[in-house]
N, C-alpha and C positions, 0 to 999 in steps of 0.2 A: 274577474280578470286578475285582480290585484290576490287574490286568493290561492289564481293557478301559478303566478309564479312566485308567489311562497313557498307551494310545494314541489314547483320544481326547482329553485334553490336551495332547499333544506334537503332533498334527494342527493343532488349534484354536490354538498356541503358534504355531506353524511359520504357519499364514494369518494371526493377528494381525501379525506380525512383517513377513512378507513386504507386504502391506499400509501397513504403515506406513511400511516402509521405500520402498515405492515413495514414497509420501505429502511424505516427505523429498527425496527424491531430484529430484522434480519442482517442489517450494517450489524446491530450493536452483536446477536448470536454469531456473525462470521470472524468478527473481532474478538469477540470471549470464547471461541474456538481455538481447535489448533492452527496457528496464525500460516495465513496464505501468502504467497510471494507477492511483494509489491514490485513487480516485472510488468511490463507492456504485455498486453497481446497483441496476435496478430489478431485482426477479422477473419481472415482467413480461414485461421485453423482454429482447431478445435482442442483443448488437450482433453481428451477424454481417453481412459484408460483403455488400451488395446483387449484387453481382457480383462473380465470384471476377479477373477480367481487368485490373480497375483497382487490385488491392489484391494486397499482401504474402501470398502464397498460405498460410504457416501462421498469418496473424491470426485467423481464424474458432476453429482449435480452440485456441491458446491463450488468445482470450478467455474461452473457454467453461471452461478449468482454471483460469482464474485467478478467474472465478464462484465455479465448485464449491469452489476453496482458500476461496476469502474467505468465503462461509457457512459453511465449516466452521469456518475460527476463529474466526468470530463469536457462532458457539451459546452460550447462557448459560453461563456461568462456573456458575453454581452445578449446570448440568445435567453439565458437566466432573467438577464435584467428585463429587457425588453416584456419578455410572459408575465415577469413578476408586477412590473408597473402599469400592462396591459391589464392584467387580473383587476388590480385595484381601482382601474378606469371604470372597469365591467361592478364590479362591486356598488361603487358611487352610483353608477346608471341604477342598476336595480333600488338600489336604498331612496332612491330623488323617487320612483318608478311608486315605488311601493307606500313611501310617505312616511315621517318622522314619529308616527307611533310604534313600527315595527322597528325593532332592534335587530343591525345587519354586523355587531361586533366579530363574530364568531368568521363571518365571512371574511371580513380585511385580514384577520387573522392568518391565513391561510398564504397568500401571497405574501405577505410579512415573513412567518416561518419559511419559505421555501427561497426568498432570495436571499436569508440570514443564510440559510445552511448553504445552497449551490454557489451562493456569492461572496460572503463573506461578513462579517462585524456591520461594516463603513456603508452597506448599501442597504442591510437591516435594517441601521437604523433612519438613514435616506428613506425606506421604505416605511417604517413609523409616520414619520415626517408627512410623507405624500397619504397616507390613510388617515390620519388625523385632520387633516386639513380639505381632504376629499369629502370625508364621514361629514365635518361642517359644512361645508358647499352643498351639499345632498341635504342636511336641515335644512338649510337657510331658503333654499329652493322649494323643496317642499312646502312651506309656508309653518314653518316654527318659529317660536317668537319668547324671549322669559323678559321677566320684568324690567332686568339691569340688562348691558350691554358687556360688564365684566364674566357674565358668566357665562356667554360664548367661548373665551379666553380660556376659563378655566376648564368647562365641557372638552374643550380640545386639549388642553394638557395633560388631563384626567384620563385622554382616548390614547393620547402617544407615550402616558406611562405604563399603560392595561398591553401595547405593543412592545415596550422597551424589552420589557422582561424578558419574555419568550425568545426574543431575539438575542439579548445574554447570554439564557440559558443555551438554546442552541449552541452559538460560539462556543461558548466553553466547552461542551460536552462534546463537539467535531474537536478542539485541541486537545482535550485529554482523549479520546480514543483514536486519534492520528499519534500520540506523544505513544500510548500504552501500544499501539502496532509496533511500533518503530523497535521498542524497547522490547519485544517480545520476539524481535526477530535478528537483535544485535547482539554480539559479542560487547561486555560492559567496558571490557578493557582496552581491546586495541580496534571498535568501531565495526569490524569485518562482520558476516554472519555468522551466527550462531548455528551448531549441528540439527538443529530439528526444522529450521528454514532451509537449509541446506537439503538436506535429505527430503524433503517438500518440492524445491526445486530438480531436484535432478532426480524424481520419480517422475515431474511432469518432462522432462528434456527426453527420457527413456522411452514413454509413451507418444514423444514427438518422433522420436527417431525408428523406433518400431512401424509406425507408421505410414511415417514419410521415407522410408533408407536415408534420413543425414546422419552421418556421422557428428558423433563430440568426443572431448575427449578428459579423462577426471584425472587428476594429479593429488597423489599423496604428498606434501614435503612436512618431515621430520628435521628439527634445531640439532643439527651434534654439536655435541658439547656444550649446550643449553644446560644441565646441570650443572659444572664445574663454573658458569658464569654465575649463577644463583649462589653456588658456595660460598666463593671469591668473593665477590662483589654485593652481596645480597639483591632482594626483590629490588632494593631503589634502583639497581641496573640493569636485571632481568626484565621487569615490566616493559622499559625504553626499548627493550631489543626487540620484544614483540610484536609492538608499537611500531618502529620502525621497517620489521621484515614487513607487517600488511602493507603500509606505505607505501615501500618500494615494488611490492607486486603490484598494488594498483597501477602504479604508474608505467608497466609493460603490458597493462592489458585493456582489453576495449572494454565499452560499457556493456555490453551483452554478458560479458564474463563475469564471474564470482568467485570469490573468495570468501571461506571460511574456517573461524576455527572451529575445531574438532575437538578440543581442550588441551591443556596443557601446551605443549610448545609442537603440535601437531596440526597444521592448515591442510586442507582442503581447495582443488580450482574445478571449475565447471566451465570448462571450454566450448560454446556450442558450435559448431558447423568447422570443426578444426577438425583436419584428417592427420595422416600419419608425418606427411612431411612439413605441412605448417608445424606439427605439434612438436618435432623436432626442433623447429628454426626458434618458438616460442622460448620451450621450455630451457634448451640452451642458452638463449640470450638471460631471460630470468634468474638463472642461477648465475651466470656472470655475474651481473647485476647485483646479486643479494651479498654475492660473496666478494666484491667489490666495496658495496656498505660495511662489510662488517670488519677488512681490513680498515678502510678509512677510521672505522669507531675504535680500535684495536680491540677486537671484541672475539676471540678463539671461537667464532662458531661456523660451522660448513653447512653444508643442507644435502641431504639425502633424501631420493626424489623417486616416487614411481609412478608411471602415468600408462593408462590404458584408455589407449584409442578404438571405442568402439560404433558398431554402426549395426540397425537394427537390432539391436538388444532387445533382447524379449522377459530379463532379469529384473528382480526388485533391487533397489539403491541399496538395500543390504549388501547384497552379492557381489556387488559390482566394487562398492568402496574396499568391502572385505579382499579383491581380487588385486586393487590397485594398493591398497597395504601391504602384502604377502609381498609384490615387487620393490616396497619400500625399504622393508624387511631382509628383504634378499639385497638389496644396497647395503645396508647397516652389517651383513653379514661380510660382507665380500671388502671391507676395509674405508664405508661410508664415501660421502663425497663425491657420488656421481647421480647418474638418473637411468633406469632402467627402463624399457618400452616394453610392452608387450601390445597387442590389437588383440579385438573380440569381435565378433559377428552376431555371436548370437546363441 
C-alpha cells in the first residue's frame, strides 16, 4: 500500500513539476521575446490575425499563450492561497501516511513555489512556515523520535530554510521580468509607449477591427517648433516639453487608449472604438488642450496633427501609420497648426 502511493506521488510530483516548469519556461520566452501588449483582453474575442499572409506568422499563437498566461495569473489571490495551503495539508497527509523514513521534501516544495509566484514574497514565505511545521507534525505522528528535543527545532528550521530560498528566488525573478516588460515596452523619457509596442498593439486593434467592423481611430502629432525650443533653451527644456505633451494627452483620454512615442518629438494615439465624429470632438479638444499648455509654459510650440479614422482595415500598421503621417505632412505643408481627417475602410 505504502508503496502504491509512493508511486503515485512521485508520478503526480514528476507532472506537477514538469507542468510548471514548462509554465516558466514560456512566461520567461514570451518576455525575452518581441514584447506583447500588457492590455486586458476580452474572453470574448480572440485577436487572431484575419489573415495569416499580412501578419508575423507566430502572432496568432503567441497571442493566444499570452491570454492563457495572463488568466492565469490573474485568478483570485485568495483562490492561489487557499490551493497552495490545501496542497501542503495533502502533502503532510501523505508524508504521516507513508512514515518518517521516506523523504516528501521535493513535494512541500511545490505548493511553496506556486503561492511565492501567484501570490506573492509575504504568503511564500507564510507558506515556508506552514510546510516546515506540517513536515514535523507528519514526523512526530508517524512515530519519529532523535535523542535531544533541540533537534526537532532545528530539523524544522533546516526545512523552512531548504523553502525560503526558492521562494526568493521566485520573487525576485517575477520582479525583474515584470521590471524588464515594463521597460521594454516604454518610452525612457516621457513614460508613454515606445514604437515597437505601439505597432504590436495596433496590428492587434487592425485584426480586431477587420473582424468585428469596429472602427479606431490612429493620430499622427508632430511638436512645431520643437527644434527652435532645443536651440534656445537646450535639452534641459526640450526633454520637460515632451514630458509634459504625454501628460497632458493622458489626461484627455480613457484608459483603453495609447499613446506613443515614435521618436524624436513625434507621438502616436490608438483610439479604439472612436468613429469619425467622436474622433473629431476628441482630437479638437486635445489640441486645445496641448496648445493651452504650452502658452501657459511660454513655450513657441503648436502641434500638427493627422488622424485617420478607420474601420475594417484589412492593412498592416505599417500602411496605415504611413497613411496617417502623409496627412501629418500635409498639415506641416499647408502652414502647420491644425489637424487633418481623412477615413479608411479598407
Amino acid at each position: 500500500m505504502i508503496a502504491l502511493v509512493v508511486v503515485i506521488s512521485a508520478v503526480v510530483l514528476a507532472a506537477a513539476y514538469l507542468v510548471y516548469g514548462r509554465f516558466l519556461a514560456r512566461r520567461l520566452q514570451l518576455d525575452d521575446s518581441k514584447p506583447t501588449p500588457a492590455v486586458s483582453i476580452n474572453d470574448d474575442q480572440d485577436f487572431v490575425p484575419a489573415s495569416a499572409g499580412n501578419h508575423e506568422p507566430r502572432l496568432a499563437s503567441k497571442l493566444k499563450s499570452m491570454k492563457f498566461l495572463a488568466n492565469l495569473e490573474r485568478r483570485n489571490k485568495l483562490l492561489w492561497t487557499i490551493a497552495g495551503f490545501a496542497l501542503i495539508g495533502g502533502v503532510g497527509f501523505l508524508d504521516f501516511v507513508t512514515g518518517y523514513e521516506l523523504a516528501f521534501s521535493l513535494f512541500y516544495l511545490l505548493p511553496v513555489s506556486l503561492l511565492a509566484w501567484f501570490t506573492g514574497q509575504r504568503l511564500g514565505m507564510l507558506a515556508s512556515i506552514a510546510s516546515a511545521c506540517v513536515w514535523l507534525a507528519a514526523d512526530v505522528a508517524a512515530g519519529s523520535s532523535y535523542s535531544q528535543p533541540f533537534i526537532y527545532a532545528w530539523n524544522t528550521l533546516i526545512r523552512f530554510s531548504f523553502f525560503v530560498i526558492p521562494v526568493l528566488l521566485l520573487s525576485s525573478l517575477k520582479r525583474t521580468l515584470n521590471r524588464e516588460k515594463e521597460l521594454a515596452r516604454t518610452d525612457y523619457l516621457t513614460g508613454a509607449a515606445n514604437s515597437r509596442f505601439f505597432y504590436d498593439l495596433l496590428q492587434m486593434e487592425i485584426d480586431r477591427s477587420h473582424r468585428y467592423g469596429r472602427p479606431f481611430t490612429l493620430a499622427i502629432i508632430d511638436l512645431d517648433n520643437f527644434k527652435t525650443v532645443n536651440d534656445e533653451f537646450g535639452h534641459s527644456i526640450g526633454d520637460p516639453v515632451l514630458c509634459i505633451v504625454v501628460s497632458s494627452i493622458r489626461k484627455c483620454l480613457r484608459k483603453t487608449d495609447l499613446v506613443a512615442r515614435l521618436g524624436g518629438d513625434e507621438f502616436a494615439l490608438l483610439l479604439p472604438e472612436i468613429d469619425v465624429e467622436s474622433a473629431r470632438v476628441v482630437l479638437a479638444k486635445l489640441q486645445s488642450g496641448l496648445a493651452e499648455k504650452m502658452r501657459q509654459c511660454h513655450w513657441p510650440v503648436t502641434f500638427s496633427i493627422g488622424v485617420l479614422i478607420s474601420s475594417a482595415a484589412s492593412n498592416t500598421a505599417d500602411e496605415l501609420v504611413r497613411m496617417a503621417d502623409d496627412l501629418m505632412y500635409a498639415v506641416k505643408r499647408a502652414g502647420k497648426d491644425a489637424i487633418q481627417y481623412s477615413t479608411y475602410a479598407g
